[in-house]
VMD Tcl script that builds the backbone (N, CA, C; Angstrom):
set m [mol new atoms 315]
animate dup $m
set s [atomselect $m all]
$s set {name element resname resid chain x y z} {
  {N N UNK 1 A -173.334 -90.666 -46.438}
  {CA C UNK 1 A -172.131 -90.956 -47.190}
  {C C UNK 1 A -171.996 -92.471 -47.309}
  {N N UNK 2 A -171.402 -93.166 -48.328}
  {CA C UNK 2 A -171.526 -94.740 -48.697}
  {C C UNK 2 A -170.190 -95.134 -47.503}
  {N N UNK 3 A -170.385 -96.376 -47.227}
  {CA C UNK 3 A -169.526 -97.010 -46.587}
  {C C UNK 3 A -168.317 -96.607 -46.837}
  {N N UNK 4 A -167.646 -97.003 -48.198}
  {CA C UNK 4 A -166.761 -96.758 -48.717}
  {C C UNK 4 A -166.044 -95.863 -48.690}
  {N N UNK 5 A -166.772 -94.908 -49.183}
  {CA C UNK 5 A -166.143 -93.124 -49.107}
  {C C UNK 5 A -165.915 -93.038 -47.462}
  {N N UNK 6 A -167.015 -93.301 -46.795}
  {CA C UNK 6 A -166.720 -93.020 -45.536}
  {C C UNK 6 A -164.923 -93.796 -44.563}
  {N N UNK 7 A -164.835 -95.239 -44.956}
  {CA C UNK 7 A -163.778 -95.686 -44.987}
  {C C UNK 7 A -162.134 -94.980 -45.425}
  {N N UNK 8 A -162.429 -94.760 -46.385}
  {CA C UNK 8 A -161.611 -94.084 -47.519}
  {C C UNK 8 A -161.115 -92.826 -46.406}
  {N N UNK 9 A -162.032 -91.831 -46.290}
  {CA C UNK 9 A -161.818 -90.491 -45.741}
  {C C UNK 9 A -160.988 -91.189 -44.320}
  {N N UNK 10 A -161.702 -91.739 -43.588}
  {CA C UNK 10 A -161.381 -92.048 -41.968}
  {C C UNK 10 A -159.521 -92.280 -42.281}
  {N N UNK 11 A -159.442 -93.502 -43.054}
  {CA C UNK 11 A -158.239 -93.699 -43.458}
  {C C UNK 11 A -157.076 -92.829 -43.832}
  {N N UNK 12 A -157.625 -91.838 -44.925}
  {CA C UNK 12 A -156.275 -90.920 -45.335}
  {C C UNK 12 A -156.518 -89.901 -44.612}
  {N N UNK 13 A -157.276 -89.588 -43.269}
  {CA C UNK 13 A -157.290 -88.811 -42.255}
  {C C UNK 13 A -156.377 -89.010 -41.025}
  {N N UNK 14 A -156.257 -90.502 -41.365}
  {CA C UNK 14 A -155.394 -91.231 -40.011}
  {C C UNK 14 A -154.318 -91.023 -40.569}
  {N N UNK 15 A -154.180 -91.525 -41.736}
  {CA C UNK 15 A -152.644 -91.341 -42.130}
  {C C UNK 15 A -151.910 -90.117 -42.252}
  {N N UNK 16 A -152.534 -88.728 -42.694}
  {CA C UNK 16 A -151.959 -87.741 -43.360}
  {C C UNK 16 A -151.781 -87.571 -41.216}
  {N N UNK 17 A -152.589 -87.423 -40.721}
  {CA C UNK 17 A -152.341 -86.982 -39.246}
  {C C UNK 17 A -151.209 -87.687 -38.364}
  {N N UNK 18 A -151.486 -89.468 -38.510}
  {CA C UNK 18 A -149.993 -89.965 -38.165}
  {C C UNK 18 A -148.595 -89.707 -38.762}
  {N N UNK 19 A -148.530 -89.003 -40.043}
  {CA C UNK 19 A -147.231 -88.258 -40.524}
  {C C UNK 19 A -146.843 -87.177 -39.772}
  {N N UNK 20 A -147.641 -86.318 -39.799}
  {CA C UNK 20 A -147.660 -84.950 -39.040}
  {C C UNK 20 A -147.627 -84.978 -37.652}
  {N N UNK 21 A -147.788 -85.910 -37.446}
  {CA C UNK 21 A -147.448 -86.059 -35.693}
  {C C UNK 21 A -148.211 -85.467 -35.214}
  {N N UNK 22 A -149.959 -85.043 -35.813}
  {CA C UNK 22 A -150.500 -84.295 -35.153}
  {C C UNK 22 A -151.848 -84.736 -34.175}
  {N N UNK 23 A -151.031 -84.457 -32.872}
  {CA C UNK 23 A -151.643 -85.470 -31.778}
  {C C UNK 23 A -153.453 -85.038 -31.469}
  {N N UNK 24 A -153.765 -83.979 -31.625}
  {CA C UNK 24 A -155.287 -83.451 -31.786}
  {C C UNK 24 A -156.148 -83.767 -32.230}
  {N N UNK 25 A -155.364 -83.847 -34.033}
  {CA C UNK 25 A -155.886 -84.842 -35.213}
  {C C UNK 25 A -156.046 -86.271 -34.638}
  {N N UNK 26 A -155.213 -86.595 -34.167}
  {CA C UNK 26 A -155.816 -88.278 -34.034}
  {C C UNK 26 A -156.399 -88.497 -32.538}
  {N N UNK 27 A -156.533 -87.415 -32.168}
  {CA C UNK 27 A -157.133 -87.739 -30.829}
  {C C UNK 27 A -158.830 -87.511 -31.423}
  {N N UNK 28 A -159.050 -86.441 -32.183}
  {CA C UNK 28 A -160.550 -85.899 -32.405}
  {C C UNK 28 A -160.901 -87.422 -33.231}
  {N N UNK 29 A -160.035 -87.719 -34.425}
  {CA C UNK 29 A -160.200 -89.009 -35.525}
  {C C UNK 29 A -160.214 -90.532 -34.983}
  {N N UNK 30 A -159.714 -90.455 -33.712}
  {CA C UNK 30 A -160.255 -91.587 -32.894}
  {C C UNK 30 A -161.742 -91.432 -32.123}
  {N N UNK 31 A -161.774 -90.368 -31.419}
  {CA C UNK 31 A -163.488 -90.514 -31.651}
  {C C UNK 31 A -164.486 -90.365 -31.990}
  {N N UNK 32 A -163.910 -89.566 -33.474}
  {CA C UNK 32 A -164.995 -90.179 -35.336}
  {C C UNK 32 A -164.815 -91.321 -35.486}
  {N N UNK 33 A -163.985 -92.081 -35.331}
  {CA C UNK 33 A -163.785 -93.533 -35.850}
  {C C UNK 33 A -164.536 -94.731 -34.117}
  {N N UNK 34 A -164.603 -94.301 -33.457}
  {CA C UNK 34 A -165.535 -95.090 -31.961}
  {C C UNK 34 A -167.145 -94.531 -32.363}
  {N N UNK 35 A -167.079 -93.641 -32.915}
  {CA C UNK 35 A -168.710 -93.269 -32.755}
  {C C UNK 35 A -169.002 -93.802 -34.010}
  {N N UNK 36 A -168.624 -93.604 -35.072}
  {CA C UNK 36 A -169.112 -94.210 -36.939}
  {C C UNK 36 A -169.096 -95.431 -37.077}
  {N N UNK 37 A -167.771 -96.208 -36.909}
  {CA C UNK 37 A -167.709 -96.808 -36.761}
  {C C UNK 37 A -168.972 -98.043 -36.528}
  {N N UNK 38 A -168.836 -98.288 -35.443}
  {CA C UNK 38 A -170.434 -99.306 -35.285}
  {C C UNK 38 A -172.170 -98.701 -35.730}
  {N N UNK 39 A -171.807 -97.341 -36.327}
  {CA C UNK 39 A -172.883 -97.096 -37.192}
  {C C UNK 39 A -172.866 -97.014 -38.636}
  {N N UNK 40 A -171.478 -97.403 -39.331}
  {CA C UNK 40 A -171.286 -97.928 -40.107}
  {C C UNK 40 A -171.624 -99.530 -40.243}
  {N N UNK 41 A -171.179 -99.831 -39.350}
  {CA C UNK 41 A -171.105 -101.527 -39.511}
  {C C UNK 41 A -172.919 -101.951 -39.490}
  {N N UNK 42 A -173.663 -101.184 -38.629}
  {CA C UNK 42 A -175.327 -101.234 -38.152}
  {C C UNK 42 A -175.371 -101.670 -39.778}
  {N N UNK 43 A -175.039 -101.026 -40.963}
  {CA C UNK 43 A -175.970 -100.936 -42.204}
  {C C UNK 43 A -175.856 -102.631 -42.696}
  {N N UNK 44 A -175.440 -103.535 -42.281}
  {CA C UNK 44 A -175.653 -104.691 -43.100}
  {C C UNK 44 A -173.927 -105.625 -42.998}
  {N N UNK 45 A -173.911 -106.440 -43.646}
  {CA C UNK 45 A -172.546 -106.974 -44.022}
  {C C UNK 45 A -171.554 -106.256 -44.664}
  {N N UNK 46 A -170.623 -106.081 -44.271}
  {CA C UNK 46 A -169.682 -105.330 -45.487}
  {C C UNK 46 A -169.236 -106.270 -46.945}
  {N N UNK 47 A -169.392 -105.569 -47.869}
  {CA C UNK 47 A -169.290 -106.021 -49.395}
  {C C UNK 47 A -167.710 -106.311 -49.394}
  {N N UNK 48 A -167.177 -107.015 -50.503}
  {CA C UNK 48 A -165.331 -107.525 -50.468}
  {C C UNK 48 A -164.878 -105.890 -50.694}
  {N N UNK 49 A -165.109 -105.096 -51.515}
  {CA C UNK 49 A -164.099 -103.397 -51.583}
  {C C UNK 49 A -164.481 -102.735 -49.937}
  {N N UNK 50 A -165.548 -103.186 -49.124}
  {CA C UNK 50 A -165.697 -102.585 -47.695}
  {C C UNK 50 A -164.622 -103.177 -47.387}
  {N N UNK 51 A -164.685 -104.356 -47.182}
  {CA C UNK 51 A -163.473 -105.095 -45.889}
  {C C UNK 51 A -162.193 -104.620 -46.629}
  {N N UNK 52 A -161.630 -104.545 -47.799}
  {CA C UNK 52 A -160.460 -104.199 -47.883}
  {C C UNK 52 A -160.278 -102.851 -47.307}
  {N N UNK 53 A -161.387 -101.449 -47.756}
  {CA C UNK 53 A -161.104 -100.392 -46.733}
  {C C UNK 53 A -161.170 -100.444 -45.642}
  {N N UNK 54 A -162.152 -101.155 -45.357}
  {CA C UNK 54 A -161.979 -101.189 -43.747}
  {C C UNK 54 A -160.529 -101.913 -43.412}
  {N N UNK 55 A -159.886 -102.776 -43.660}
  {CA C UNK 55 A -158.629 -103.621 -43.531}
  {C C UNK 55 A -157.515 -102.693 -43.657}
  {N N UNK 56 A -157.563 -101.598 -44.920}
  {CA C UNK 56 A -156.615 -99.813 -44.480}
  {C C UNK 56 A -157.033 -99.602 -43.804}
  {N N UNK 57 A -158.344 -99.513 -43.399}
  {CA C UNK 57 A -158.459 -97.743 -42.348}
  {C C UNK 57 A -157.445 -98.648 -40.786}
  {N N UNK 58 A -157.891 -100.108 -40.800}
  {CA C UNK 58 A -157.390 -101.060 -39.164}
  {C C UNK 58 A -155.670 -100.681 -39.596}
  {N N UNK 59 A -155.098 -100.621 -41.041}
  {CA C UNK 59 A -153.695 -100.672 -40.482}
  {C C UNK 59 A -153.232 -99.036 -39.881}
  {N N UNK 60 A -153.861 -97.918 -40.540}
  {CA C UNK 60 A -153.471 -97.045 -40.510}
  {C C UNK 60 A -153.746 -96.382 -39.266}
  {N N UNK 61 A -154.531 -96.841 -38.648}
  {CA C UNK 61 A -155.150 -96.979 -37.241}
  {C C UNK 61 A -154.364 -97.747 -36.592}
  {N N UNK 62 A -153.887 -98.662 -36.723}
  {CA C UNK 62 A -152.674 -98.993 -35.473}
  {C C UNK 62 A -151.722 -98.623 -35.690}
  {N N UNK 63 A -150.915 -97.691 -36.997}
  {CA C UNK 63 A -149.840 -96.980 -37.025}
  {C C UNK 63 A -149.800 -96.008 -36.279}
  {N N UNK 64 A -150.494 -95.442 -36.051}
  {CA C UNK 64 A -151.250 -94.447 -35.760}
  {C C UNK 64 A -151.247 -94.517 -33.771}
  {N N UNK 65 A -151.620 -95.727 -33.338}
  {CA C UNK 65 A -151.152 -96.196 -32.026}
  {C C UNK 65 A -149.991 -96.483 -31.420}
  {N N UNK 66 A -149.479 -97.191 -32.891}
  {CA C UNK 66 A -147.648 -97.367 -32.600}
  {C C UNK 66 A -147.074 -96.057 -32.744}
  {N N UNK 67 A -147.277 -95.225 -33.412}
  {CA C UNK 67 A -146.575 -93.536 -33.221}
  {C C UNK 67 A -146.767 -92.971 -31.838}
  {N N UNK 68 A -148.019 -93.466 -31.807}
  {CA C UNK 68 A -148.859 -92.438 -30.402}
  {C C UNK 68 A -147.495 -92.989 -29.358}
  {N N UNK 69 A -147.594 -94.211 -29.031}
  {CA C UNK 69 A -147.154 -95.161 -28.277}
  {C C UNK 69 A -145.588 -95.107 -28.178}
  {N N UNK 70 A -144.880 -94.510 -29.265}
  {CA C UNK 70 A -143.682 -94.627 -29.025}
  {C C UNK 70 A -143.323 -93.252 -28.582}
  {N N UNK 71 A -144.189 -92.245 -29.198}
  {CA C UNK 71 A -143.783 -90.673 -28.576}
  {C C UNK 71 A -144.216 -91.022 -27.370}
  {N N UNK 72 A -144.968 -91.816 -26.532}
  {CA C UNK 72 A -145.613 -91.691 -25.161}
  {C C UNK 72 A -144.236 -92.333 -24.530}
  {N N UNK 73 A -143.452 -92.926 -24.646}
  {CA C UNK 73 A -142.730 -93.235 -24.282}
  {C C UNK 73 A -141.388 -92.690 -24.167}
  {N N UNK 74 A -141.279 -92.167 -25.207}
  {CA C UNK 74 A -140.258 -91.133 -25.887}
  {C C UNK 74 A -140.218 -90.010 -24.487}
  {N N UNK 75 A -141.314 -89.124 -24.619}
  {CA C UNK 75 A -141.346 -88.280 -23.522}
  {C C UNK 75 A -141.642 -88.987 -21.848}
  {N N UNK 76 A -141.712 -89.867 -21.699}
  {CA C UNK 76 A -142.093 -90.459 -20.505}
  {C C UNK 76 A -140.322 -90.308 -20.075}
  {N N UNK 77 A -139.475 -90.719 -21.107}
  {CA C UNK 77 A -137.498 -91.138 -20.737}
  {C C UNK 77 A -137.688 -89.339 -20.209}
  {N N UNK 78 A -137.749 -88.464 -21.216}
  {CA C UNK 78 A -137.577 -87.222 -20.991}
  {C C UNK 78 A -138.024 -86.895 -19.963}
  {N N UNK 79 A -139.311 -86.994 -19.829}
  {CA C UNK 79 A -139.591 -86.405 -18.276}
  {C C UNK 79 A -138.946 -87.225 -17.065}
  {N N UNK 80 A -138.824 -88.412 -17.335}
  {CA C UNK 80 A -137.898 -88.960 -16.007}
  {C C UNK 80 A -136.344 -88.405 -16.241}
  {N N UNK 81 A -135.617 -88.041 -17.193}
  {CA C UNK 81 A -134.190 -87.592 -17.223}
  {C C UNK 81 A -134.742 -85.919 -16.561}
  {N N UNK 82 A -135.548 -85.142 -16.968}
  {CA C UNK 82 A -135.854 -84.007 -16.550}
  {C C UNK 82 A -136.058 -83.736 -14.907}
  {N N UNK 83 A -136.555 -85.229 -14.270}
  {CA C UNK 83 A -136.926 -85.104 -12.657}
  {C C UNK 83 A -135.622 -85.699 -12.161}
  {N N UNK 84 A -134.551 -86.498 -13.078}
  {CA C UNK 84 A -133.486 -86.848 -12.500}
  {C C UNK 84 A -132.575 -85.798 -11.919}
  {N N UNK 85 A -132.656 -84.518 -12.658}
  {CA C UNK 85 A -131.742 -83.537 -12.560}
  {C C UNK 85 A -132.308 -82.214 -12.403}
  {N N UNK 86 A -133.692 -82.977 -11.525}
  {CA C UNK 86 A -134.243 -81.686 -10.749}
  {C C UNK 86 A -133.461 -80.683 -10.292}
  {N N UNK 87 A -132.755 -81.696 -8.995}
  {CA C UNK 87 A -132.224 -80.867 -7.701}
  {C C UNK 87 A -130.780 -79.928 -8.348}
  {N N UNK 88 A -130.664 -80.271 -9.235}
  {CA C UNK 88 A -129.532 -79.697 -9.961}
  {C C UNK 88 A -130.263 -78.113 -10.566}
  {N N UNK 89 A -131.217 -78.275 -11.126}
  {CA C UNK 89 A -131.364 -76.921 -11.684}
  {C C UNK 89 A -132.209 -76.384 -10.762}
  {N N UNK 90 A -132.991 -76.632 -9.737}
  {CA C UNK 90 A -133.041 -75.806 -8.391}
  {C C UNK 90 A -131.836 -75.565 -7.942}
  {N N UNK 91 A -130.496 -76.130 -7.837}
  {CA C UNK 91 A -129.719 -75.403 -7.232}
  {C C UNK 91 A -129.168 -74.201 -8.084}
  {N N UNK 92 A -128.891 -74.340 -9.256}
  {CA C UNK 92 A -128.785 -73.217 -10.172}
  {C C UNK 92 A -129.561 -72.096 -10.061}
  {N N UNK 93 A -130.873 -72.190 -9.848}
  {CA C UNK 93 A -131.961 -71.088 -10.088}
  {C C UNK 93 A -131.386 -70.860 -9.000}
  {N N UNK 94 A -131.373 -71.281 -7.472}
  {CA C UNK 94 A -131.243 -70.192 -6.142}
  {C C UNK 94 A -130.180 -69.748 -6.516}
  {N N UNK 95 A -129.169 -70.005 -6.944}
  {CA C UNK 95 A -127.907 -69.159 -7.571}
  {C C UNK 95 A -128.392 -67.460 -7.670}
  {N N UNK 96 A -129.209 -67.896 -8.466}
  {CA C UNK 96 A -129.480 -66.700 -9.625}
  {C C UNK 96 A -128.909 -67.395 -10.956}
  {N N UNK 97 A -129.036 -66.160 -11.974}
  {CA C UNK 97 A -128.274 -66.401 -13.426}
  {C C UNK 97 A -126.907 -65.688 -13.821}
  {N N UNK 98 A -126.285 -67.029 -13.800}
  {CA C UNK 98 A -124.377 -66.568 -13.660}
  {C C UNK 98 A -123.850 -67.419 -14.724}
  {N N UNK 99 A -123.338 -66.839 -15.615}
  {CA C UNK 99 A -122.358 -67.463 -16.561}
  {C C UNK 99 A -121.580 -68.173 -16.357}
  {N N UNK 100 A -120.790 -69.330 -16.865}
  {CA C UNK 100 A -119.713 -70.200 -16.331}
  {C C UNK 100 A -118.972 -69.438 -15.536}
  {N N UNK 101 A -118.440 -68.181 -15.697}
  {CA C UNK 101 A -117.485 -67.862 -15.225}
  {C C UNK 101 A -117.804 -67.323 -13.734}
  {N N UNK 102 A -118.754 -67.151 -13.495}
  {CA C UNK 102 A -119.634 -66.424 -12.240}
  {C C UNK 102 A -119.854 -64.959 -12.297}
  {N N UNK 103 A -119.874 -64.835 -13.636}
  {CA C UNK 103 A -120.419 -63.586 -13.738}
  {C C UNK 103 A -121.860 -63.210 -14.073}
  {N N UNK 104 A -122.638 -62.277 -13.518}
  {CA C UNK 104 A -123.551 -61.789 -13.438}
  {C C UNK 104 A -124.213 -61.770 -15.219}
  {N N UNK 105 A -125.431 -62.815 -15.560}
  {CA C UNK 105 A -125.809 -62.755 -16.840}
  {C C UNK 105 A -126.597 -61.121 -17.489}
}
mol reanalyze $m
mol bondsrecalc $m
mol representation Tube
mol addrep $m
């Protein structure tokens, strides 16, 4: 496949997947893009229409890190608010399951 096309694809692969939030997609498309990558680059200098794709595929690729990066964080608050108020819903569960009122759910 030509540089180009190959660029092109990597790119609106990163992007359509960093919309979708779909973390699989850019986990598998990060290591198509570590392995091609420098066997792309092996073929010679890149021509001026390479470096501009290549210059998309680098932004859409760190959008793509900044999403990763902010959901990693996102759930990092959650799971620490979730261990804050452990001991609280262990005490509930030994309860059992009782409605506000203490009645039997």
């Amino acid at each position: 496949m030509p540089r180009r096309s190959a660029l092109q694809q990597l790119s609106r692969q990163f992007a359509h997947a960093t919309a979708q939030m779909d973390w699989d997609a850019l986990e598998k498309l990060t290591a198509i893009l570590a392995k091609n990558l420098p066997l792309l680059a092996a073929r010679g200098a890149w021509n001026e229409i390479e470096q501009i794709e290549l210059l998309q595929l680098r932004k859409n690729h760190a959008l793509a890190v900044k999403i990763c990066s902010e959901e990693k964080e996102r759930l990092g608050k959650r799971l620490g608010e979730l261990q804050a108020n452990k001991e609280g819903w262990v005490a509930y569960a030994s309860l059992g399951e009782f409605d506000p009122d203490g009645n039997s759910a």
